[in-house]
N, C-alpha and C positions, 0 to 999 in steps of 0.2 A: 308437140314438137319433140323428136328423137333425139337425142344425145347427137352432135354432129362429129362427121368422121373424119379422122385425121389424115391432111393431103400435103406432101411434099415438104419442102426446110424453106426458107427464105428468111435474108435477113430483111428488115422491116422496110425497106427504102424499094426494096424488089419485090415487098407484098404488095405494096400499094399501088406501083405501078402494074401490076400484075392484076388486082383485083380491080382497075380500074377498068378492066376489056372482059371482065365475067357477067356474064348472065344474073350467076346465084350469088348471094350473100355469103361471105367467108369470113371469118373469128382467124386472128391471129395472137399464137402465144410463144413469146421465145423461140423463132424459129420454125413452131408447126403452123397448119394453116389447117381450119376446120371448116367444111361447107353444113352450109345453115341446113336445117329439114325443114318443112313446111310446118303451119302451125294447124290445131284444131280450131273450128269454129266457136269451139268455149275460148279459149287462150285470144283469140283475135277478138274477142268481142269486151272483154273485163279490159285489156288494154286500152281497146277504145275508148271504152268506160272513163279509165284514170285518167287517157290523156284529153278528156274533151270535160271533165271536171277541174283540171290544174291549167287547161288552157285559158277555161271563162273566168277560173279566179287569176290569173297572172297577166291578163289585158291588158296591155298598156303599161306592163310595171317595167321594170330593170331586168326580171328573170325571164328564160325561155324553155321554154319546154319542148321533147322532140321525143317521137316515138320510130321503134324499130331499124328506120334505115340511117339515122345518123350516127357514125361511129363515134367510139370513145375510146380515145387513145389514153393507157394505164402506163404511163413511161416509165413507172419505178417495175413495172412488169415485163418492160419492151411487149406487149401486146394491145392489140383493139378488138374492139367488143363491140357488138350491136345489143345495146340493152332494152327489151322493153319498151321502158319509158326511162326520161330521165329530166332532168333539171337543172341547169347551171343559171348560176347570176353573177357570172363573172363576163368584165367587158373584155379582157382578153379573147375568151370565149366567140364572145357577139364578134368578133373583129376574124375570125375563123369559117369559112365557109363547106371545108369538109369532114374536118372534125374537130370534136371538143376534148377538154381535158381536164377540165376544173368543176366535177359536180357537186349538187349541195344534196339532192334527193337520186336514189335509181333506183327503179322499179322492175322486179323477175314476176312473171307469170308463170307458176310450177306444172310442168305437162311430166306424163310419164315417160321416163328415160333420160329425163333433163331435168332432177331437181336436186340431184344428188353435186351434180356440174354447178346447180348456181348457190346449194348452201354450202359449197366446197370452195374450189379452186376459182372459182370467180368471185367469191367471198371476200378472199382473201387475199384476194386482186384490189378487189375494190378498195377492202379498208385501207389499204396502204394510200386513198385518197389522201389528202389532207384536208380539202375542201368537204368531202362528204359528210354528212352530218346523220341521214338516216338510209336503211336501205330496208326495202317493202318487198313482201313475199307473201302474193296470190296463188291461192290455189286454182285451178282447174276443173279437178273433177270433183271437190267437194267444199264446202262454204270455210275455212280455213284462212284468216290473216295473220302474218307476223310482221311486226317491228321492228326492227333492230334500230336502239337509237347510240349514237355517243355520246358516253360523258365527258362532259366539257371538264372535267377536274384528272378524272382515273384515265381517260384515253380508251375506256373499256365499253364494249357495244354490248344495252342491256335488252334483253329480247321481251317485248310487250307481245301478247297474241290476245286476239280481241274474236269477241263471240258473232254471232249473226245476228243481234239487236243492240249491237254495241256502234261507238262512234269512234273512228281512228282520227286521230289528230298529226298529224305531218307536220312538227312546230319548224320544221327547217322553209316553207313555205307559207307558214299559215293557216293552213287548212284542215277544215274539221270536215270529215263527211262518212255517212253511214257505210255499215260495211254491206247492205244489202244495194246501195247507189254501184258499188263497184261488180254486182252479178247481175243486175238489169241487163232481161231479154237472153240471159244466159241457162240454156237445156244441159243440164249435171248428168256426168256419164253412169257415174260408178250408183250403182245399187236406186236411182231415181231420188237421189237426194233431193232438199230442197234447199231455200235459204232461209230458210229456220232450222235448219242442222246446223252445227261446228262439232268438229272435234279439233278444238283446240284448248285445254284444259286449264282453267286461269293460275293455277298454281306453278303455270313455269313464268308465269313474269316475274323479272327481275333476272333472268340467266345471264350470261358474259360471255362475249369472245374477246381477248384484247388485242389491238392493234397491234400489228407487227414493226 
C-alpha cells in the first residue's frame, strides 16, 4: 500500500457526508482528506491472518474485532482512520454502527511507502487513545514484528519486537500466538525471504514513546 495522497479541506461533518458517495476509501486528518492505495497480496493476507485469529479467540466475548473498512474516528485528532485491524470492547462502541472510537488493540501492516505514515503521525494519533492499550506493527516484505505496549504506571509506549520463532502475546486481548501464524501462505518480496528470517534485533525492547 502507498502512502495515500492528499485531496481537498473539509471539516469532519462534510467528510463524512462526502465520503459516504465515494467509490474509494478515504483517511481524514484535520481537514485533509487522503484516498487509500490498494494493498499488496502480502499486506492483505497477514491482515487476514490477525483478523481471523482474534476473531476465533473473541467469539462470543464483550470485544469486537473489525478489519480495514470500519472506520476509527481519533477525536482528540479530529481525524478517521481505516486501521488494519483493530479491537474495541467498549459498549458505547457496540452501540455505533459506522464508526468506532474507543480501541484497546490496532493493528498496521507496514507496505512500502506507508510505514513511515503509520510509525509516525498515526502513531501519534493513535496514542492520544485513551482506551488503547497496545499497538502492533507487521511487516510485509520481510518476517518483522513490533509491540508497542503501555505502561499502565509511566503512560510511556515500551516497544517489544519479537523474532520469527518467538510468540507475541497481545495481553490487551489475551492472546498469545506465533509470529509465523501471522505470515501463513504469505510469498515475501524483498530478497526471497522466509519466515525463519527477522530483522528485528532483541536489544531494542524496552524503547519508549510517551503519550502526548
Amino acid at each position: 500500500m502507498s502512502l495515500p495522497a492528499a485531496q481537498h479541506r473539509f471539516s469532519a461533518d462534510d467528510f463524512l457526508v462526502w465520503e459516504a458517495g465515494q467509490e474509494r476509501k478515504h483517511e481524514y486528518l484535520d481537514g485533509e482528506v487522503f484516498a487509500m492505495a490498494g494493498a499488496s497480496d502480502a499486506h492483505v493476507t497477514i491482515a487476514g491472518n490477525l483478523f481471523i485469529a482474534l476473531r476465533t479467540h473473541l467469539r462470543s466475548g464483550p470485544c469486537s474485532v473489525y478489519i480495514s473498512d470500519m472506520k476509527l474516528h481519533a477525536a482528540a485528532d479530529n481525524a478517521f482512520f481505516y486501521p488494519d485491524v483493530f479491537v474495541t470492547c467498549s459498549q458505547t462502541d457496540r452501540a455505533q454502527n459506522l464508526t468506532k472510537g474507543e480501541p484497546s488493540l490496532i493493528a498496521e501492516v507496514l507496505s512500502p511507502g506507508i510505514a513511515a505514515y503509520d510509525r509516525g503521525q498515526k502513531f501519534a494519533a493513535y496514542r492520544r487513545f485513551p482506551t488503547l492499550r497496545e499497538y502492533l506493527l507487521v511487516d510485509s516484505e520481510r518476517v518483522a514484528v513490533e509491540l508497542f505496549r503501555r505502561d499502565e504506571d509511566s503512560n510511556l509506549w515500551v516497544l517489544h519486537p519479537f523474532a520469527a520463532d518467538e510468540q507475541v502475546t497481545l495481553s490487551s486481548v489475551g492472546l498469545t500466538l506465533p509470529v509465523s501464524a501471522l505470515y501463513e501462505d504469505v510469498q515475501l518480496e524483498r530478497g526471497g525471504a522466509s519466515t525463519a528470517q527477522v530483522n528485528a534485533p532483541a536489544d531494542q525492547a524496552g524503547h519508549a514513546a510517551r503519550s502526548d
